[in-house]
MARFIDREN-152904 format. One record per atom (N, C-alpha, C): z, y, x; residue in one letter. Coordinates in pm, whole numbers, plus 50000, padded with zeros to 5 digits. Each point is the difference from the previous one (the first is absolute). Layout:
N
ZYXA/...
END
This chain:
312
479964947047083X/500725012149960X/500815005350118X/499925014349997X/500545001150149X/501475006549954X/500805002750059X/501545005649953X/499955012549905X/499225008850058X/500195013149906X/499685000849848X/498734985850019X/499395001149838X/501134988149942X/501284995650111X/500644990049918X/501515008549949X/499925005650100X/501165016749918X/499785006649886X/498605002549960X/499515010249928X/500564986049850X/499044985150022X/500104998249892X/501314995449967X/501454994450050X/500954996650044X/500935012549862X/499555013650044X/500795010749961X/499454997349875X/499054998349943X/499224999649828X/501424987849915X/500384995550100X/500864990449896X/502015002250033X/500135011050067X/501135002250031X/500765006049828X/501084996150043X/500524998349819X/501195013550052X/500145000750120X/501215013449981X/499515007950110X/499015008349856X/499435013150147X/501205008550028X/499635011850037X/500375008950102X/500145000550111X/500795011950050X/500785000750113X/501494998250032X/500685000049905X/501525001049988X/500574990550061X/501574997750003X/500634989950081X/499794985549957X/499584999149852X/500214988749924X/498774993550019X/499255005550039X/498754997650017X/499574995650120X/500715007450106X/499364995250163X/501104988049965X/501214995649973X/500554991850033X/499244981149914X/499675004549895X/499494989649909X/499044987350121X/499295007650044X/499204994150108X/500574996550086X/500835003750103X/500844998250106X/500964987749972X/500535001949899X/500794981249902X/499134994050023X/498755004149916X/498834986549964X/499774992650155X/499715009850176X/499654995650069X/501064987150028X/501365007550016X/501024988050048X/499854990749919X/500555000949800X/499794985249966X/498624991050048X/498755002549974X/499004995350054X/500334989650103X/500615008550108X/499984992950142X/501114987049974X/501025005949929X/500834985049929X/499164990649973X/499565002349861X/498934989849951X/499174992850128X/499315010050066X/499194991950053X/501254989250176X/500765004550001X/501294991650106X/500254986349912X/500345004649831X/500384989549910X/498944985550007X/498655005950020X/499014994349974X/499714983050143X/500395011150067X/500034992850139X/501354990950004X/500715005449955X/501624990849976X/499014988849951X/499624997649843X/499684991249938X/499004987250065X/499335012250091X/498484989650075X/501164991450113X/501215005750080X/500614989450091X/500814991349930X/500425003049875X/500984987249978X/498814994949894X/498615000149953X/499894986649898X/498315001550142X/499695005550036X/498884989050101X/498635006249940X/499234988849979X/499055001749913X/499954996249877X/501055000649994X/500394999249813X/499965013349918X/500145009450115X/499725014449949X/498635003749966X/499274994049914X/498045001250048X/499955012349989X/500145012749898X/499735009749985X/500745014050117X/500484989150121X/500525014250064X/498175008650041X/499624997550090X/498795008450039X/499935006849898X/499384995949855X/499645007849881X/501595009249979X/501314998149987X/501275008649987X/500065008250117X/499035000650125X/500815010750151X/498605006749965X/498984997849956X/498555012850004X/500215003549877X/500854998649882X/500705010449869X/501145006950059X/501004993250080X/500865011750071X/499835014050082X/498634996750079X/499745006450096X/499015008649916X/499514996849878X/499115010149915X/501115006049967X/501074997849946X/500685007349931X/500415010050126X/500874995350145X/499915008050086X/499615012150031X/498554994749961X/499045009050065X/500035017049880X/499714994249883X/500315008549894X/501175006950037X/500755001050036X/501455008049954X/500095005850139X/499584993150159X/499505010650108X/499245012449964X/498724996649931X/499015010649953X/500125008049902X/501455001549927X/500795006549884X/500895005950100X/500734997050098X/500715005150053X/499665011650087X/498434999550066X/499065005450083X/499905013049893X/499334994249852X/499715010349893X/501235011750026X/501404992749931X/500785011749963X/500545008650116X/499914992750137X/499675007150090X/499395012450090X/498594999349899X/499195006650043X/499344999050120X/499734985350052X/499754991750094X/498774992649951X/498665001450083X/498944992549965X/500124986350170X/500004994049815X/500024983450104X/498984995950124X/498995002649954X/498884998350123X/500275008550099X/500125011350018X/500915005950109X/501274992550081X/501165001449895X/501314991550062X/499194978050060X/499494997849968X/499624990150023X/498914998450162X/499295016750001X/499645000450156X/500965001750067X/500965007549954X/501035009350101X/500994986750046X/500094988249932X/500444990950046X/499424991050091X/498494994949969X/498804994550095X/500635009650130X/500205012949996X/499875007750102X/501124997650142X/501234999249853X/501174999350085X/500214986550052X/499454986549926X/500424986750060X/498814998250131X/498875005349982X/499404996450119X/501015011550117X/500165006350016X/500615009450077X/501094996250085X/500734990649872X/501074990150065X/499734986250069X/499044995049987X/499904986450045X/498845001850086X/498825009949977X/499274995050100X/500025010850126X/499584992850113X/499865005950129X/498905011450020X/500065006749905X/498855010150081X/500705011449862X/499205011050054X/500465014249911X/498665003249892X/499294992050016X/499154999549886X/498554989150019X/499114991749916X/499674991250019X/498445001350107X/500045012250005X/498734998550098X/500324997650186X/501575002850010X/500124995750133X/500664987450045X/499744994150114X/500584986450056X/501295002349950X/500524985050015X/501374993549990X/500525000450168X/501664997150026X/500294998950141X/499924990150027X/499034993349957X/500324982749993X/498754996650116X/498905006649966X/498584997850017X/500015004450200X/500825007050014X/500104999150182X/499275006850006X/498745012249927X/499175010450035X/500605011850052X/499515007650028X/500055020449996X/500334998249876X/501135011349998X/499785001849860X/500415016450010X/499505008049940X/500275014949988X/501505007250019X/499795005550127X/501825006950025X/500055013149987X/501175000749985X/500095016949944X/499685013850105X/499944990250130X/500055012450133X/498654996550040X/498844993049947X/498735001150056X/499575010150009X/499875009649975X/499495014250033X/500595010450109X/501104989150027X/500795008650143X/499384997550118X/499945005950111X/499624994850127X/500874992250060X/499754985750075X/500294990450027X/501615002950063X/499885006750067X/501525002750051X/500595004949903X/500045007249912X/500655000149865X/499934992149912X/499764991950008X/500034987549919X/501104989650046X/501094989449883X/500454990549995X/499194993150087X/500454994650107X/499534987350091X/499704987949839X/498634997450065X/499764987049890X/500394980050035X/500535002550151X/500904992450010X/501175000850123X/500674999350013X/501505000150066X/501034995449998X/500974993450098X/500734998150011X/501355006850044X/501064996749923X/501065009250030X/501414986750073X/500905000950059X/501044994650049X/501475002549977X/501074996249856X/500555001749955X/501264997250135X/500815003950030X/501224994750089X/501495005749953X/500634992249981X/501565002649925X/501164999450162X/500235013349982X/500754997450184X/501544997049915X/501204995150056X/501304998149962X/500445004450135X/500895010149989X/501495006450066X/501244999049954X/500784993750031X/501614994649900X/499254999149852X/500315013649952X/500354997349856X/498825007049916X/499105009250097X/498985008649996X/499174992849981X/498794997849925X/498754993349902X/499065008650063X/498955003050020X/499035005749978X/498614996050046X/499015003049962X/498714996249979X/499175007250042X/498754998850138X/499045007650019X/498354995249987X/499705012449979X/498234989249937X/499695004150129X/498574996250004X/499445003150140X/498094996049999X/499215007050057X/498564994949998X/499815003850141X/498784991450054X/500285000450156X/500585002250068X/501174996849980X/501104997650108X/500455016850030X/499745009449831X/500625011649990X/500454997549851X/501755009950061X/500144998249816X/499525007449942X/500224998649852X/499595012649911X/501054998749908X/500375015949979X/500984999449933X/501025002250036X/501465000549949X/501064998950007X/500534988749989X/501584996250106X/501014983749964X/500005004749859X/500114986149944X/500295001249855X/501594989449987X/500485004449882X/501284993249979X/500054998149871X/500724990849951X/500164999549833X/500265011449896X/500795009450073X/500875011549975X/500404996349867X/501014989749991X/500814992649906X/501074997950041X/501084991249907X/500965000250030X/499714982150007X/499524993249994X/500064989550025X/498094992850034X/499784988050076X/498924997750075X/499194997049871X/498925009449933X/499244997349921X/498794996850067X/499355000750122X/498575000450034X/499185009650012X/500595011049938X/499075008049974X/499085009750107X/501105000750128X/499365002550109X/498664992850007X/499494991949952X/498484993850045X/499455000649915X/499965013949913X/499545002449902X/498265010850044X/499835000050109X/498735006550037X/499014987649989X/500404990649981X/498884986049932X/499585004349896X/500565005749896X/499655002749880X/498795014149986X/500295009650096X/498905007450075X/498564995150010X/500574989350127X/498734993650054X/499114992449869X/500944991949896X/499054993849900X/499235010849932X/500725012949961X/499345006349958X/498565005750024X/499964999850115X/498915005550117X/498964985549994X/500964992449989X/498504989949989X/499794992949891X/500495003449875X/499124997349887X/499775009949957X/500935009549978X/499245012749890X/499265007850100X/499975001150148X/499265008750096X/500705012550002X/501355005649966X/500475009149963X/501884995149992X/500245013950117X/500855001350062X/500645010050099X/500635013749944X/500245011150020X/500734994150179X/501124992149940X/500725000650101X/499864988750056X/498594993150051X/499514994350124X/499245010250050X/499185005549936X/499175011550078X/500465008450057X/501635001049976X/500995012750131X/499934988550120X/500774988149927X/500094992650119X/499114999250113X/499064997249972X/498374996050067X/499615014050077X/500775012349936X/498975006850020X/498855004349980X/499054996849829X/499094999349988X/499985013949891X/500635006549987X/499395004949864X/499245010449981X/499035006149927X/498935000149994X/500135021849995X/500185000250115X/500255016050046X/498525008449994X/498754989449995X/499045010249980X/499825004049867X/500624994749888X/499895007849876X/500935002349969X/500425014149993X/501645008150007X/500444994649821X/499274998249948X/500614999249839X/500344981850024X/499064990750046X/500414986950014X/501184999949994X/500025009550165X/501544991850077X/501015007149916X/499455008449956X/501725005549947X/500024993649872X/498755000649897X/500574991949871X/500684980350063X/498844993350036X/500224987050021X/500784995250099X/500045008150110X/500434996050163X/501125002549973X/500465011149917X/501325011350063X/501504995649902X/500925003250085X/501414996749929X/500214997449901X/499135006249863X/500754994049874X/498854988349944X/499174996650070X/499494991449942X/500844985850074X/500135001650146X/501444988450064X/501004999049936X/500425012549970X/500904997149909X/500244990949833X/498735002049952X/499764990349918X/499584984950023X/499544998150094X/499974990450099X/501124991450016X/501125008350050X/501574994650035X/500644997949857X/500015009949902X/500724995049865X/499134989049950X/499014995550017X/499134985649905X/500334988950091X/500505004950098X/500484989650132X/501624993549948X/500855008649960X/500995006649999X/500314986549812X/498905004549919X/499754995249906X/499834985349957X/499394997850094X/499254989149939X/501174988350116X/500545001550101X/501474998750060X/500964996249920X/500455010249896X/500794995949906X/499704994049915X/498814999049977X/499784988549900X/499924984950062X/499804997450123X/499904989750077X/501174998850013X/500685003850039X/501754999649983X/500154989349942X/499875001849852X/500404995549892X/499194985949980X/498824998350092X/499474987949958X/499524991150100X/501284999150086X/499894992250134X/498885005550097X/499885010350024X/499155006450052X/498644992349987X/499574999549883X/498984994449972X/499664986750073X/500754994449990X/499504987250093X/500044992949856X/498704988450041X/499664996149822X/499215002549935X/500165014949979X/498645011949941X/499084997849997X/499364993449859X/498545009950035X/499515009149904X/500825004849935X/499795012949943X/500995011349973X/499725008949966X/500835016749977X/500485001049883X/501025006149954X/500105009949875X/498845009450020X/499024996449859X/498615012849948X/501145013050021X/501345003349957X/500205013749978X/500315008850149X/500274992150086X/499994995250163X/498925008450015X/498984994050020X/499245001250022X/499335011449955X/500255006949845X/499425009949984X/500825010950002X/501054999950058X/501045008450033X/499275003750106X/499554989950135X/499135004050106X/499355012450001X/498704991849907X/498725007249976X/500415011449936X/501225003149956X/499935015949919X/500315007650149X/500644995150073X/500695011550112X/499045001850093X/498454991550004X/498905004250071X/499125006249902X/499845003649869X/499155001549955X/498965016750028X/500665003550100X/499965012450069X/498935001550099X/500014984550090X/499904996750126X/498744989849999X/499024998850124X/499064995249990X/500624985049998X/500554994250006X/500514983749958X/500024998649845X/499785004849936X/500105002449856X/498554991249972X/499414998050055X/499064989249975X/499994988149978X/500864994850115X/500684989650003X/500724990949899X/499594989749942X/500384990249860X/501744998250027X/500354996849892X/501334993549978X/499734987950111X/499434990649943X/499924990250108X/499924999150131X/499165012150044X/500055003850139X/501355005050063X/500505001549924X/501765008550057X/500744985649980X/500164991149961X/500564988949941X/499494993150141X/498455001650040X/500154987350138X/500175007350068X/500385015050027X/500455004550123X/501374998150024X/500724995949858X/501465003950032X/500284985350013X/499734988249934X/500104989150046X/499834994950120X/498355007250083X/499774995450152X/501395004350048X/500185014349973X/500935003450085X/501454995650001X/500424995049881X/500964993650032X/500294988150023X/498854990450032X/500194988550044X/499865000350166X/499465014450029X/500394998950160X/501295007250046X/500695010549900X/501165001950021X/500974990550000X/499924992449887X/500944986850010X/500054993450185X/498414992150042X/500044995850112X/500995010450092X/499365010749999X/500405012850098X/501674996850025X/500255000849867X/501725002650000X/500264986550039X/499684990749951X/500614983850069X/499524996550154X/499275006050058X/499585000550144X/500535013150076X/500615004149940X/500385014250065X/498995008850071X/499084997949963X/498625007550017X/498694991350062X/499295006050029X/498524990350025X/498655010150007X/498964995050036X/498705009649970X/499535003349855X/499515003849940X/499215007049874X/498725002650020X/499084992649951X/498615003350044X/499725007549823X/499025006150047X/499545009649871X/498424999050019X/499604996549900X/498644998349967X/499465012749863X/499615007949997X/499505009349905X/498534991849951X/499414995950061X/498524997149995X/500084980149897X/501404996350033X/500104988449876X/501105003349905X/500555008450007X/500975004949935X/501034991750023X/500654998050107X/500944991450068X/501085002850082X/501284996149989X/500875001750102X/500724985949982X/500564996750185X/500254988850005X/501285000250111X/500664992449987X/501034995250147X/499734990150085X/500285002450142X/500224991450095X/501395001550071X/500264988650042X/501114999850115X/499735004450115X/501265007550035X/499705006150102X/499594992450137X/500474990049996X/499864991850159X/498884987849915X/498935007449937X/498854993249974X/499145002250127X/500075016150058X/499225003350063X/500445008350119X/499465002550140X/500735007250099X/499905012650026X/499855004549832X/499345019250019X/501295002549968X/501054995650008X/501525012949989X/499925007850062X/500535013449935X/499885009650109X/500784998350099X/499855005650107X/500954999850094X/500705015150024X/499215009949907X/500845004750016X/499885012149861X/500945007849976X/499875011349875X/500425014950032X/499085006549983X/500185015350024X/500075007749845X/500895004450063X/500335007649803X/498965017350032X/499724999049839X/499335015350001X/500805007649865X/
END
């Protein structure tokens, strides 16, 4: 029996039709007590053991009953269950798995996997791998932070512009993760220099200021929520509403493809190299687009420091 024909027959035995208040609510009780009963049930199975024989047979009558008073609730709704029941398939794969729908690779698998600027010419295109060189200079009391790629910066010093040392100056990591898991990143492509000027509607919808700008507030965002939770150190997962707070402020924008989950390991990569970043006072950033990867090294891993930085 598939859900819809278990709605249809579900409603044949509902004892308080309509639509009215008394009515949507009757069901909505029934769901919570239910879920009692069936908590009660489980109480009983930990304190007597297997002395409880009939739990299995008491949790598949709970969960019938469950199920009944979901598909009453769907009814007075005006909600067909087999629907709400994809739209959920829809939304939990969306959240947990790595890809934006099941016919393409995972970031797991180390392939190509389809980027959003393949149709640009190569110099307009996100570098598919690169390294960047984070450096935190100190003057007395003055903080500030310059990125840099071949031994040119890009960008502007950055500073906390706080009133006390949050980190946030090394917050163009969170950029770079972006760029290398979701492949999409307004404001690395100023940085770089890459953005995609032979199609005047691209650059101005995707390339151009207010899409960075949305860029910087999900930056800005998802910051304050790290705030609050040791800057994710620990983590391995998001607030879903997090997360779809995200996806509404791209839903405009070609990243809108991109799964819950996919924004979840970009913001995690990225803040497990901001963490390093900020406890090393800077270091290299390698960016991988092609594994969906960003990573840290120490700086005196290797003897490519720049020697020197020209601002543009």
């Amino acid at each position: 029996m598939n859900l819809r024909d278990f709605q249809l027959e579900a409603a044949k035995t509902d004892q308080v039709k309509g639509d009215d208040d008394k009515s949507k609510l009757v069901p909505l009780l029934g769901l919570a007590g239910e879920v009692g009963t069936l908590l009660s049930e489980y109480k009983k199975f930990l304190r007597d053991g297997g002395a409880h024989q009939r739990f299995h047979e008491q949790v598949a009558e709970d969960l019938g009953d469950l199920l009944w008073y979901v598909a009453n609730v769907a009814t007075k709704f005006n909600l067909d269950l087999d629907e709400v029941a994809q739209a959920n398939l829809k939304k939990v794969n969306d959240r947990w798995t790595l890809h934006s729908n099941p016919s393409q690779r995972t970031l797991f698998d180390r392939h190509p996997r389809q980027l959003l600027d393949e149709d640009a010419i190569p110099t307009q295109q996100l570098p598919r791998k690169f390294t960047v060189v984070i450096n935190e200079m100190r003057e007395g009391e003055s903080v500030r932070v310059v990125v840099s790629r071949n031994s040119e910066q890009i960008g502007n010093d950055l500073t906390d512009n706080a009133y006390e040392d949050d980190g946030y100056r090394f917050h163009d990591v969170f950029h770079l993760s972006y760029a290398a898991v979701l492949g999409w990143s307004p404001v690395t492509r100023k940085l770089l220099d890459v953005k995609r000027k032979d199609n005047g509607k691209t650059d101005e919808v995707e390339d151009g200021a207010r899409a960075g700008i949305i860029e910087e507030l999900i930056s800005q965002l998802v910051y304050t929520y790290a705030r609050e939770h040791n800057f994710l150190e620990g983590v391995n997962s998001l607030d879903y509403h997090l997360l779809k707070t995200i996806q509404s402020l791209v839903a405009d924008r070609e990243v809108r493809v991109r799964s819950a989950a996919e924004w979840e390991t970009a913001i995690l990569q990225g803040y497990l190299v901001w963490r390093d970043i900020r406890e090393n006072g800077g270091g290299f950033v390698d960016v991988d687009l092609l594994a969906g990867s960003v990573s840290f090294r120490k700086t005196d891993q290797t003897s490519s420091h720049p020697a020197h930085l020209s601002h543009k």
